[in-house]
N, C-alpha and C positions, 0 to 999 in steps of 0.2 A: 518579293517572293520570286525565287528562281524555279524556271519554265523547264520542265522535263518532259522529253519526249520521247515517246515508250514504243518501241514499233517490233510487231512480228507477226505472223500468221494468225489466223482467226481461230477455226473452233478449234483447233488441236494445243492450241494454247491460252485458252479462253480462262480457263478456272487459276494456272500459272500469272496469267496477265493481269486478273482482277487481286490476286491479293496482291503483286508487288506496288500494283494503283491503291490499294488504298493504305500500306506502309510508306509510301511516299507524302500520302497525302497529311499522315500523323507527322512524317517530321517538316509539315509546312512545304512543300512543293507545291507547285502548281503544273499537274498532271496533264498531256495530252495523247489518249490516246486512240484506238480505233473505234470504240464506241460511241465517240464523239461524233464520227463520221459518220459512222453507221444512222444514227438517233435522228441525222439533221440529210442524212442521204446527199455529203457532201464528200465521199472519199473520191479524189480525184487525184490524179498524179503533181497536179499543180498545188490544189491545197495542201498536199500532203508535205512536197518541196519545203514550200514556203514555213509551213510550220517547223520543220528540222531546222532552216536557216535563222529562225528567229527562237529557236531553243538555247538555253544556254547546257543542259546535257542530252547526249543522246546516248539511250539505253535500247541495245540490239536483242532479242534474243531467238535462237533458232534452234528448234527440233530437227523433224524430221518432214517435212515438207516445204517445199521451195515457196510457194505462194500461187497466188494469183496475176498472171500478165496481164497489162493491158495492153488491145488491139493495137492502139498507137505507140507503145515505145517499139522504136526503130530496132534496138538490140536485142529485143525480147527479154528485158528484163522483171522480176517480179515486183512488186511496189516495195517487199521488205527488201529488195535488195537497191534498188532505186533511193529507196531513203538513205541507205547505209551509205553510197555512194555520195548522196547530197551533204550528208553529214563530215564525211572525210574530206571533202573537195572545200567544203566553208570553214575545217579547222574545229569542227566542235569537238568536247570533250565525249570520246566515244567511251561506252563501257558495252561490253560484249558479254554476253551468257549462252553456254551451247549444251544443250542437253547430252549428259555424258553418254558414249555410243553404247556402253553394257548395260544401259537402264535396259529394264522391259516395257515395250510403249506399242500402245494401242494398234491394231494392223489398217484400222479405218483411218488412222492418222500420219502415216507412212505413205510416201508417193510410189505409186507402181507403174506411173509412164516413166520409159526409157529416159525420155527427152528431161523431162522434171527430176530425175535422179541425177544425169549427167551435170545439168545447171547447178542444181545444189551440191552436191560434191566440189563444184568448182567455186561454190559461194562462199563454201565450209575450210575449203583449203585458203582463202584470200582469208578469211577474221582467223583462221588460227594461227599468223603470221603477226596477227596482231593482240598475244597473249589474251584472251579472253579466259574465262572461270567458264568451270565445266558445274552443271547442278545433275540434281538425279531426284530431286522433288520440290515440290511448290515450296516449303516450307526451308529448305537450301538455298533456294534461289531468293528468295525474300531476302533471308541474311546476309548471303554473297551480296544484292544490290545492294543495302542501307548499309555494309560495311566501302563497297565499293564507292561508293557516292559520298560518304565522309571523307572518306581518302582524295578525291577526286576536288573537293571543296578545297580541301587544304593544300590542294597543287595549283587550285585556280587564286587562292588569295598570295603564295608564294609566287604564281609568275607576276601580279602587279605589284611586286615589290622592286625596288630598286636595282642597278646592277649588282650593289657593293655587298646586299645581300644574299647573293648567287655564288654559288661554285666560280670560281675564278679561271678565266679562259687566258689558254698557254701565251697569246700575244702580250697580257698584262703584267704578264715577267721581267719585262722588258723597262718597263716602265720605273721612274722614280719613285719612293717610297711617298712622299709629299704628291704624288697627284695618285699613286693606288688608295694612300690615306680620304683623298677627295671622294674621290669613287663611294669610299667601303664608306663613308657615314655622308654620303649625300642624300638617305633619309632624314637627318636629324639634322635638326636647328635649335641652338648652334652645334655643330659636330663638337662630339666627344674626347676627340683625340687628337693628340697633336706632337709630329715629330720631333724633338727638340734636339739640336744640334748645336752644340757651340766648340769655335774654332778654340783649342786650347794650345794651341804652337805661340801662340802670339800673349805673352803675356804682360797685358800693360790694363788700361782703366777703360780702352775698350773691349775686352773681352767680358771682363766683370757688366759692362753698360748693357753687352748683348744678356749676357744672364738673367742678368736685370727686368730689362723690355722681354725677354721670353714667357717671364711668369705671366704678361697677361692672355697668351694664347693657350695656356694649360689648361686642360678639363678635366676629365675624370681619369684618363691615361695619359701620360707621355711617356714617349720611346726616346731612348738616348739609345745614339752608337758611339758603340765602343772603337771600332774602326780594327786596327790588328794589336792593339795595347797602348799606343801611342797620339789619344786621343781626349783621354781622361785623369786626371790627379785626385790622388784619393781625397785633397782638402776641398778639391771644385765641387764632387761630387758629394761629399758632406756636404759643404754647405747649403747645395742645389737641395738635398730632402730636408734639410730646416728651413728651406724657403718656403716650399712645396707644401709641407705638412703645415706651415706657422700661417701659409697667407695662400696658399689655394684652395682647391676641394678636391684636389688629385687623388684617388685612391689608391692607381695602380703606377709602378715604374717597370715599363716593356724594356727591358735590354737587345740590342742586337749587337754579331759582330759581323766584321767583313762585311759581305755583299745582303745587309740586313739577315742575316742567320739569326733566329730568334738562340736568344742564350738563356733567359729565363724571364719571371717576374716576382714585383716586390714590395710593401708598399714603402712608402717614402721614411715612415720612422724605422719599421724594420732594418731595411736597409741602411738606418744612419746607424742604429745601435750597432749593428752587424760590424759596421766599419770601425767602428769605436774600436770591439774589441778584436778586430786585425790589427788595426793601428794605435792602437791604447792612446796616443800623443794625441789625436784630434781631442780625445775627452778633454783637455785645457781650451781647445775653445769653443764650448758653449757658451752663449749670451743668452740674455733677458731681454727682447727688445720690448718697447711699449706698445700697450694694447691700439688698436685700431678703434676709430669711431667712425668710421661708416664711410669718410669721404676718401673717392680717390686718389685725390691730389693729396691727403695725408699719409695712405695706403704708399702712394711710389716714395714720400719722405724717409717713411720708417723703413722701407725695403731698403733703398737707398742706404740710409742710415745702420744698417742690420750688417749690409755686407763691408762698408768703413769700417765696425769695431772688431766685424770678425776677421779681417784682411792687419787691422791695425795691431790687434793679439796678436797673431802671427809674427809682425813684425818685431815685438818687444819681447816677445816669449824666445824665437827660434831664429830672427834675422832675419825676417822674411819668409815666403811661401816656397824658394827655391830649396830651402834646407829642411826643408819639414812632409813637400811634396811626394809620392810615389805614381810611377806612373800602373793604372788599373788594367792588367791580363785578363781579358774576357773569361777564357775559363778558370783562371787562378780565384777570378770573380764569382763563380757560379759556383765553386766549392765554399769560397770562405762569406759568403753573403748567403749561403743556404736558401738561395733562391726557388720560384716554383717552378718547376719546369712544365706543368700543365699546358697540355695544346692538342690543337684537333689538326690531324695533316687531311689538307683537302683533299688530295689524292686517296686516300683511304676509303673514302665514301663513292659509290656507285651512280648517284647522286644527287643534286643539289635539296631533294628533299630527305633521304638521308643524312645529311651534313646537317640541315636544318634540324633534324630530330635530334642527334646527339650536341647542338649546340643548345636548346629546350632542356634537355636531360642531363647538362652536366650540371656538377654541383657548385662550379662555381659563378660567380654573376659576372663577370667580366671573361668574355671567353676568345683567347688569344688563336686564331686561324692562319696555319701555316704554309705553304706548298714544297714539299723536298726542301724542310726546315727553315724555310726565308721564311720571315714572318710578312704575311700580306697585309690581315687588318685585325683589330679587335672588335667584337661583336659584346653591348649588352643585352644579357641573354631577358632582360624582362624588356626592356626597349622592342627586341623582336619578335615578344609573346604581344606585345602590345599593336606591334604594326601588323601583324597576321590579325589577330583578333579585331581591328576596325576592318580590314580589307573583308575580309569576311561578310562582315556585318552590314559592306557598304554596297 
């Protein structure tokens, strides 16, 4: 049960303070506030401290009187403001409420020493630097806090998430795609996604072998770069989504070009058909490989074997790979593979919870996050509903 701690002047907000304690206390809080002290004749500046510091929210709220000092704070501060001060200095999650100054309110409840108006004014100008909700009756302020304290939960389970779940900070620009990749699914085990890169300048039985050993780091995404057109062959790349689709669980294929520029996505049969009817000529080599029965070491036989027959077609069909080859233009690609261009540019959101809500709200499950078009990382969107939802909980 998470410890709220409630502070603000006594009788002038007595009847405001008792129903936001017990709307708290319906959605399961555990409530600390001045009646507590009152009941047990323990309100002291120390126990009062100490309880902010071991609060996990602190809820402010301030009319129109300053409070009561005590003799011993050196600055002359009020205990509501003493708290407010304890709260900000430990990092607590502050929520502030200030009764709006055009309400009509009680004149017994109004400070009329000098000195007491000066303080407060100067207390009022310090929380309203730090956006606080203005109310104008008991029954506003109730709903401003249970609204505000929802909100407030779901920025406290969103900071114990990981970096790779955050808003992406400018340094990480910088960075390779293979270690931001690390980053963005260092929640998840085993990570999801995986860059896939294969040198295609070089074509001999190790380029195929890397192909090969790649399928076993594929998960549910892989990104291939395209590089500036001179990276990919429309027969590699066929054959790579018959691998993809026949022997992994990839659902999504992330394109990038250049300095990772996200160019779209796709999944792995899509994009074979796609290619098909660019290049009508790959439709000759389709194969039938045999089914899989469970074991690995049969699993890299028949891979193995998949890319022999479809390398060996080639050769009987067309003379080889070199006469039948085209090399793939990333956007010549994005036009004729009717790719999806869907993505969230992090720059766009004000943020990290922001970004967080429209990557919850989009519609699709795999959600491609970009910065000024590089693609950083892919987010699944139930994987994240999931990691909020234990933090939460925990």
């Amino acid at each position: 049960m998470k410890t709220v701690y409630l502070s603000s002047t006594f009788n002038d907000l007595r009847r405001h303070r008792l129903a936001v304690y017990r709307a708290l206390r319906k959605m399961r809080y555990h409530v600390i506030a001045m009646e507590d002290y009152v009941a047990k004749d323990e309100r002291t500046v120390e126990r009062c401290s100490q309880d902010v510091i071991e609060c996990d929210i602190y809820i402010g709220i301030v009319a129109r009187r300053y409070g009561f000092i005590p003799a011993e704070d050196e600055e002359g501060l009020s205990i509501t403001e003493r708290e407010y001060r304890t709260a900000r200095e430990y990092r607590k999650c502050c929520l502030l409420f200030l009764l709006d100054p055009d309400v009509e309110w009680p004149d017994k409840f109004v400070d009329q020493d000098p000195v007491a108006i000066q303080k407060l004014a100067l207390f009022r100008s310090k929380i309203e630097n730090q956006s606080p909700a203005h109310f104008r009756t008991a029954a506003e302020l109730v709903e401003k806090v249970m609204a505000s304290v929802h909100l407030a939960e779901a920025d406290i389970a969103l900071a114990v998430l990981p970096f790779g779940l955050s808003a992406p900070e400018p340094e990480t620009y910088n960075k390779t795609m293979y270690e931001r990749y690390e980053q963005a699914f260092s929640c998840c085990e085993p990570p999801d996604s995986h860059k896939l890169y294969v040198d295609l300048f070089t074509y001999s039985s190790s380029g195929l072998s890397e192909l090969e050993s790649s399928l076993r780091y594929a998960k549910r995404v892989v990104w291939i770069d395209l590089g500036r057109g001179r990276n990919w062959w429309s027969t590699r790349l066929h054959l790579l989504c018959f691998l993809l689709s026949r022997y992994t669980r990839v659902e999504q294929i992330a394109f990038c070009c250049r300095d990772d520029e996200f160019v779209g996505m796709g999944t792995p049969n899509n994009v074979r058909q796609s290619l098909v009817e660019c290049f009508p000529e790959l439709s000759t080599l389709d194969i039938q490989p045999p089914r899989l029965d469970g074991s690995s070491d049969v699993q890299d036989h028949v891979v193995e074997a998949s890319i022999d027959e479809y390398m060996a077609r080639m050769d009987r069909t067309y003379g080889g790979e070199l006469n039948l080859a085209k090399w793939l233009d990333p956007i010549d690609l994005y036009w004729k593979l009717g790719l999806e261009h869907f993505r969230l540019e992090a720059t766009s959101y004000a943020s990290t919870r922001e970004l967080i809500k429209a990557v919850l709200s989009a519609d699709h499950s795999i959600v491609p996050i970009t910065n000024k078009h590089h693609l950083t990382y892919v987010i699944d969107r139930t994987t994240l509903a999931v990691h909020i939802a234990l933090s939460s909980l925990s």
